[in-house]
N, C-alpha and C positions, 0 to 999 in steps of 0.2 A: 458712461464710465461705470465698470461695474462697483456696487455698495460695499467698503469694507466690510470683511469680516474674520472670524477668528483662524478661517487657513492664509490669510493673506501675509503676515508673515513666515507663513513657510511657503508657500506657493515664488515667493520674493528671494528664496534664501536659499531655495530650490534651485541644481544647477543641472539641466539635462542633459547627458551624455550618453544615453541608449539611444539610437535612431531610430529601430523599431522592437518593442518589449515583445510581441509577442515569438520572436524570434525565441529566447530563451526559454523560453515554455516548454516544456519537454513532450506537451501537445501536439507542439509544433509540427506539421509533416515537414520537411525539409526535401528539397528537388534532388537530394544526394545524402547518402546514408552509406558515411564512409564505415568500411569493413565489416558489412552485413551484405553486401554483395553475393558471396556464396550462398546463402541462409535465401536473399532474393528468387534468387534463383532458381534453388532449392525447391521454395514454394511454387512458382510461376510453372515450371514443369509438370507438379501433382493435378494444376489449377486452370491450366492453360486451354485443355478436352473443352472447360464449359463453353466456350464463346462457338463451339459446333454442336452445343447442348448435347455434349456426352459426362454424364456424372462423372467428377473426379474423386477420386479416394477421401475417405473422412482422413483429418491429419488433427495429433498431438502435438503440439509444441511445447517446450518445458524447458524451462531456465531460469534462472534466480531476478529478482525484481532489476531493472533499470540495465538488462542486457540488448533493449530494441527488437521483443517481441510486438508488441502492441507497436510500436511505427512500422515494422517491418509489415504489419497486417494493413492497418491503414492505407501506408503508401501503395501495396498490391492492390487495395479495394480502388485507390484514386489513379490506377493506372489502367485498372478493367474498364472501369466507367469509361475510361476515355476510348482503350480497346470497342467497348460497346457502347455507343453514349445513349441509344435509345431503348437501352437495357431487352432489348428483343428475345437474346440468345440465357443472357444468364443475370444473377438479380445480387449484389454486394450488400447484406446485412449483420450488424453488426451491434452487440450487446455487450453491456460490462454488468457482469453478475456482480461486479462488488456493491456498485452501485443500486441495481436492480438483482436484487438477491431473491424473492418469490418465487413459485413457478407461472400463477398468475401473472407476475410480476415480466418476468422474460418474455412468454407468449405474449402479452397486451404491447410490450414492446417491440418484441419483432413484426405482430400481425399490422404497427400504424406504422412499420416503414414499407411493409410490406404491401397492405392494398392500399390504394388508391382512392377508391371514391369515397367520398366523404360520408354518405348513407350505408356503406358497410363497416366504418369503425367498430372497433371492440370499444366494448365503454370503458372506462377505468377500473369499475367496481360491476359487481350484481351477477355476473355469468358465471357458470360453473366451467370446470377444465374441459371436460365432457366436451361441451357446449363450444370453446374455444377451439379446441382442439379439429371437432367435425367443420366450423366453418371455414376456418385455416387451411385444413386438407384441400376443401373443395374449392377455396378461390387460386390456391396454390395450382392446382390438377389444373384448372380453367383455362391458365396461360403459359402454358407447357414451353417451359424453360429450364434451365436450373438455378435453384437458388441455392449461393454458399453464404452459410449463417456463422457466424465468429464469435463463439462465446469464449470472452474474454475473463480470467480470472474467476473460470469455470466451478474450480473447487471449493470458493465461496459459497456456492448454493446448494454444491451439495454436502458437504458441514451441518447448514443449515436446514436443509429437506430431503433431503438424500439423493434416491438415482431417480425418481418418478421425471421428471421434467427430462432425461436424457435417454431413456428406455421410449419416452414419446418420438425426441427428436431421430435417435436414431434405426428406429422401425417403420418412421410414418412413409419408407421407399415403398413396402411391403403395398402401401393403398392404394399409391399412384398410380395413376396408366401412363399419362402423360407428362407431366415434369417432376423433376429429381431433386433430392437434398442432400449437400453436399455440406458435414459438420468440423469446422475447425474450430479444437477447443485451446484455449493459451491456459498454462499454470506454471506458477512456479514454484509447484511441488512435487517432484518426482515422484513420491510413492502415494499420487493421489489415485492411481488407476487399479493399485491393489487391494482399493476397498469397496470397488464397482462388483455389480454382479458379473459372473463371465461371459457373457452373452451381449452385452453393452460394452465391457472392458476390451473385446477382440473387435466388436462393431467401429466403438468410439478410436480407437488407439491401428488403427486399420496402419497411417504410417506415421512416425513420430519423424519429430526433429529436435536437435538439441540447440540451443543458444547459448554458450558457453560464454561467460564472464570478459568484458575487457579488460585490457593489460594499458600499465599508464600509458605506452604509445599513442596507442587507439583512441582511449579517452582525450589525451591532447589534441588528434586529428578532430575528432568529433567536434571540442571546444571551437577550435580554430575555425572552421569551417561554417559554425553559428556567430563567432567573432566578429569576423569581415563582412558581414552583412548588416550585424546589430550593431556595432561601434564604427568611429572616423579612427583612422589610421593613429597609432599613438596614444591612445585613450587608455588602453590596457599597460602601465609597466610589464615589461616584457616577462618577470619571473613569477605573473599571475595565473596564466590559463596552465603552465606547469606543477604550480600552485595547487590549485583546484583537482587537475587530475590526479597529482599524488595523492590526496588526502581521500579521493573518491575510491581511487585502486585496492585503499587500505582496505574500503566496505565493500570489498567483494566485487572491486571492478563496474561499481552503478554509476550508466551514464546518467542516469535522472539525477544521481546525489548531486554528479559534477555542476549540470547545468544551472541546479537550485543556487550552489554554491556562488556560481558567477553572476545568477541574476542577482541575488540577493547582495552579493559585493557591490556590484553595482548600483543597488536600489540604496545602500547605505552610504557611497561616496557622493549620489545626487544630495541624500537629504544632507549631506553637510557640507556642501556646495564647494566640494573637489572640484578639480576636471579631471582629474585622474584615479583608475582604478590601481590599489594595490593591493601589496599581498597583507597587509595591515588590514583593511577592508576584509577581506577571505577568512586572515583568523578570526574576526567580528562574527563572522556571518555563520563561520562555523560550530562557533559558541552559544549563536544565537538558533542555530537550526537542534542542535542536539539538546541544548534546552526547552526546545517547542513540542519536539519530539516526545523528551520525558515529562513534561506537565502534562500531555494528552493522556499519556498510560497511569497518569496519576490521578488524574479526573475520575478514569473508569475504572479502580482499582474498587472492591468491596469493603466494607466500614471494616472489616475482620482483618481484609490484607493491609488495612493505611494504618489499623490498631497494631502487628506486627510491628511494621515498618516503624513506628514510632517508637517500640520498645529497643527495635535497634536505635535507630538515634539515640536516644535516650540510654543507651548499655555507651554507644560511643560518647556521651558529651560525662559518662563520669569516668573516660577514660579508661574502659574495659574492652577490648579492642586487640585484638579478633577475642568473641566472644563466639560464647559454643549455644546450642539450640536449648541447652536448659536454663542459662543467662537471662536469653530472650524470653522465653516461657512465662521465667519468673516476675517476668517485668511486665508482660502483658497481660498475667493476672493481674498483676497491680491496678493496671490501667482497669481492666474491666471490671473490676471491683467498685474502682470511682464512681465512673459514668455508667454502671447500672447494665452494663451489656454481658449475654452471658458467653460464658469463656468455653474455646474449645478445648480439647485434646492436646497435649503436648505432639502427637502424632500427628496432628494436623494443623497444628501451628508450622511442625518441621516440613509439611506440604507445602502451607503457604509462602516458608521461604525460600524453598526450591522454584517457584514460580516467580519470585520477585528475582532469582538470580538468572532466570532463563529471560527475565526483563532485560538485565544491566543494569539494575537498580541497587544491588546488593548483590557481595561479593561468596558465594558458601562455597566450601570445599570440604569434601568429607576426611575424618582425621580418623583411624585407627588405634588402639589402646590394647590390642590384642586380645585376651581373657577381658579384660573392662570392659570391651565392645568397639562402640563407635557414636563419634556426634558429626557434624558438621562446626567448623569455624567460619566463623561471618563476620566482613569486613562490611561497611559503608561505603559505598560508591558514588554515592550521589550530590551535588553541587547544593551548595548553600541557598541557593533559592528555592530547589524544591524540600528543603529540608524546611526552610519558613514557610513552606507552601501546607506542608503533614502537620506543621504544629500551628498553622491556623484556621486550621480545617474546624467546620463547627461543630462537629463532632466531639471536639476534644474541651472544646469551652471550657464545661465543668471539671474536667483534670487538672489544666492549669489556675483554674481558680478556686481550687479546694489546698486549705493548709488543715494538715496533719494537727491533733488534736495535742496542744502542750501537756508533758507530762506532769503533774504537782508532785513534789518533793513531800515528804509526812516526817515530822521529827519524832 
């Protein structure tokens, strides 16, 4: 008998009605991938030469987050394999730059899916590009196939290090005698390709594809379809997975938002030991996702942007509201005056709050006065826990714990 202990009341209280969790996951490959069928397809015809080892066209894919770029690549890489299972003809590798953002970083990862024997590993650390780059070529050349490489969430890297890691990828045909490289990059920012050199931009961008947003339809098909697999009949109130998709459609039509939303309903109706999921569960969940959401961008906000942000709050709680960028100003000299931090520019205070509105953290709109010029008005936006989140930041300690020195009165 296992020894109490402190999960045991909720392990107890705990009521399971997922059959299988990793269904939701938006990891998940799924044996069907309803309404990307054409986009399947799409790819499979560009993709299809390799399995008679004829290089296929480098392809762009581009589409806003949570339209079924990344499964639609996966499921093609999990259906090649099976096309080729002793990988002979052609080789499925596959990298997420968000994850792995280096250029060392991508090469060390592509080169351990890529060779084989355990004595040619790339090590982790210690090797130069150079150095990677030439042993890569020649074990690649050695087994004359083609390899299609999938860098996913491409323009992560280069953000971060520019074009050097895709000027590699996409020249290194130029070496080969024997097998080919064939580059699929996923982004979902279209005008990521306008900041390539042109020679990489016409290489890399050879044929695009667009993944275009789902419609609440679709998102409900998609739900449905993870549904009946992950739930027993019944489990869902029937006006949940409609639920879900509406509120996903809003964000721009993201399957990924929809499926968080349901597992997460889900994972909130077990721990209060429902058996059933509702749409009470979903607005939970929903409240709870876009509060996680904003405490993340709050963590990595600069002591100067949450020094801002405070002087909004602070212009809101004395009831000033919309306030204009010289309000705030005023107020966050204040602040920096306190706690010893030195103050910028009202010109780049008014920076920082156009960053925090391009957040959803705070609301700016610029206002016109004609001859007078112009300011911005700024509303607060943001939920009362991250507002006790900025004002117990330890940053601000001494602001809240400094009183204003009493004035003496002199007869």
């Amino acid at each position: 008998m296992t020894e109490s202990n402190i999960f045991t009341q909720y392990m107890q209280k705990r009521n399971v009605i997922v059959k299988d969790k990793k269904i939701l996951q938006s990891s998940y490959i799924p044996e069907n991938l309803p309404h990307r069928m054409d986009k399947i397809n799409e790819v499979v015809e560009i993709v299809a030469p390799s399995l008679n080892k004829d290089k296929p066209s480098n392809i762009l894919i581009i589409g806003k987050t949570g339209t079924g770029k990344t499964a639609v690549m996966n499921y093609i890489g999990k259906e090649l394999r099976k096309a080729d299972p002793n990988q002979d003809n052609c080789a499925f590798i596959y990298v997420n730059c968000e994850v792995v953002d280096t250029p060392y970083g991508i090469l060390y990862n592509m080169s351990n899916q890529i060779i084989e024997e355990p004595n040619m590993k790339i090590p982790f650390t210690g090797w130069s590009l150079d150095r990677i780059f030439s042993e890569l070529t020649k074990y690649i050349d050695a087994h004359d196939k083609i390899y299609i490489i999938v860098l996913d969430e491409i323009d992560r890297s280069f953000q971060k290090n520019g074009d050097d890691i895709f000027y590699f990828l996409t020249t290194i045909n130029e070496v080969l005698k024997y097998s080919k490289v064939s580059i699929i990059g996923i982004t979902n920012n279209a005008k990521f390709t306008e900041f390539l050199s042109p020679k990489i931009k016409s290489r890399l961008g050879e044929e695009k594809i667009i993944f275009p947003p789902y419609n609440v339809v679709q998102l409900q098909d998609i739900l449905y379809e993870r549904a009946k697999f992950a739930f027993d009949e019944g489990v869902l109130e029937p006006d949940v997975v409609p639920y879900c998709a509406a509120l996903s459609a809003q964000e721009m039509g993201d399957a990924r938002k929809a499926l968080d939303l349901l597992r997460i309903s889900a994972d909130i109706a077990e721990r209060n030991g429902d058996k059933k999921v509702t749409s009470a569960h979903v607005r939970y969940a929903k409240n709870k996702i876009e509060l996680d959401a904003v405490s993340e961008i709050i963590k990595t906000l600069t002591i100067q942007s949450k020094t801002v942000l405070l002087s909004v709050i602070l212009n809101k709680e004395d009831d000033n509201e919309p306030m204009t960028t010289g309000d705030v100003f005023t107020k966050y000299k204040y602040i920096c005056d306190i706690i010893g931090q030195s103050a910028l520019t009202q010109r780049r205070v008014a920076g920082l709050i156009s960053e925090l509105d391009m957040l959803g953290i705070v609301h700016a709109r610029v206002k016109s006065f004609g001859r007078a010029g112009r300011t911005k008005e700024i509303e607060l936006s943001t939920p009362k826990e991250i507002v006790n989140m900025i004002k117990g930041d330890d940053a601000f300690i001494d602001f809240f714990a400094y009183k204003p020195p009493t004035q003496t009165t002199i007869c």
